[in-house]
C-alpha positions in Angstrom: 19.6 13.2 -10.0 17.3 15.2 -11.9 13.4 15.2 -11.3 12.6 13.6 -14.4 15.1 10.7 -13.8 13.1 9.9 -10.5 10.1 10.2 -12.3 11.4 7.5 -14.5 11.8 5.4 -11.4 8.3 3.9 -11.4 8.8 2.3 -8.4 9.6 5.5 -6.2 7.0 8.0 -7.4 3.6 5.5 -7.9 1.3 8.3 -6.7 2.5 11.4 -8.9 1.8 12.4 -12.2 5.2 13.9 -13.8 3.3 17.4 -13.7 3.2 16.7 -9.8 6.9 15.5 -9.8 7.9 18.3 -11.2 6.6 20.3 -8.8 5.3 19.1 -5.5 3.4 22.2 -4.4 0.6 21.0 -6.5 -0.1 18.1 -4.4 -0.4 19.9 -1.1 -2.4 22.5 -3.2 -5.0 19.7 -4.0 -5.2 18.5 -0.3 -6.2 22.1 0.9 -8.3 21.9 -2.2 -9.7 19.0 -0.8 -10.9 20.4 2.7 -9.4 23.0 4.8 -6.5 22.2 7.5 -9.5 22.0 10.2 -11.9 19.5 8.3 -8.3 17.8 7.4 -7.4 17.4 11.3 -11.0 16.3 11.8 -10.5 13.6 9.3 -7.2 12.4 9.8 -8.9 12.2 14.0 -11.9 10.1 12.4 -9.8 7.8 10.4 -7.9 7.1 13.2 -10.6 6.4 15.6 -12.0 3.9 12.4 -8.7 1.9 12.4 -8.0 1.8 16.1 -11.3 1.0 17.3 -13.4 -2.2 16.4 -17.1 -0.7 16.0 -16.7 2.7 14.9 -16.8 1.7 11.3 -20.3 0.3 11.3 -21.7 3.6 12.1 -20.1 5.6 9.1 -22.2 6.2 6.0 -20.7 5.6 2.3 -20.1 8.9 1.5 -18.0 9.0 5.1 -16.1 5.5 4.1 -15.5 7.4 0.6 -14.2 10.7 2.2 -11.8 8.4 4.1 -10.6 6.5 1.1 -10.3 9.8 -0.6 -8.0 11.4 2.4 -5.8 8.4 2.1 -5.3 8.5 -1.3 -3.6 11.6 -0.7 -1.7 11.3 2.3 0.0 8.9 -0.1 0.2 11.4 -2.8 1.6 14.0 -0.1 4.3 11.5 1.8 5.6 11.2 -2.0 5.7 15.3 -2.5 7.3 15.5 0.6 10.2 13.0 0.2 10.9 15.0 -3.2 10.6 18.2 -1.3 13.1 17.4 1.2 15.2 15.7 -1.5 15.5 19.0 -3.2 16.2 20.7 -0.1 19.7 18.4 0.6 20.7 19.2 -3.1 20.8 22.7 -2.6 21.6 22.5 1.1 24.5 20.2 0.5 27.9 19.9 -2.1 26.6 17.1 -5.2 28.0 13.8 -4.0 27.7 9.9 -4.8 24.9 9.1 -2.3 23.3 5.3 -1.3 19.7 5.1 -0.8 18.1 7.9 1.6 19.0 7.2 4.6 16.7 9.8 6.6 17.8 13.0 8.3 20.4 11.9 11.2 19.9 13.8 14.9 22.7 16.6 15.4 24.6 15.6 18.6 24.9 18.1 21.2 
């Protein structure tokens, strides 16, 4: 299936603009635009700590509650990029064949 008849496929790409669909670097581009991989970690860490723990988000500001919101917003964007990513990877990794819905990667037996 080509990329633009996923992007037709409303339902699978919600995130993406079809500039971003049709290539998926530009999201993890705009993440590092974003903030850096160590302000990312930091972040990810704080949103955590915000979801898990009862109190902790009566002490962040609005800009903080907005930088979370923000980092969401494109882990979404990013999960998406990364499903096409590895979707392009098993076309050219593997002969064209009628497939089912993605089924995920299945563990090699040893």
């Amino acid at each position: 299936m080509s990329v633009d008849a996923r992007f037709q496929k409303k339902t699978m790409y919600t995130q993406l603009s079809k500039q971003e669909v049709d290539n998926p670097y530009l999201v993890i581009e705009e993440l590092f635009d974003f903030a850096h991989l160590p302000d990312v970690r930091e972040m990810l860490w704080d949103w955590l700590k915000t979801t898990v723990t009862g109190s902790f988000h009566k002490t962040l500001s609005s800009a903080d509650r907005h930088v979370m919101i923000a980092l969401y917003e494109k882990m979404e964007k990013l999960t998406e990029a990364a499903h096409i990513l590895l979707e392009l990877h098993y076309l050219k990794q593997q002969p064209i064949k009628k497939r089912g819905a993605y089924q995920g990667r299945k563990a090699k037996k040893k």
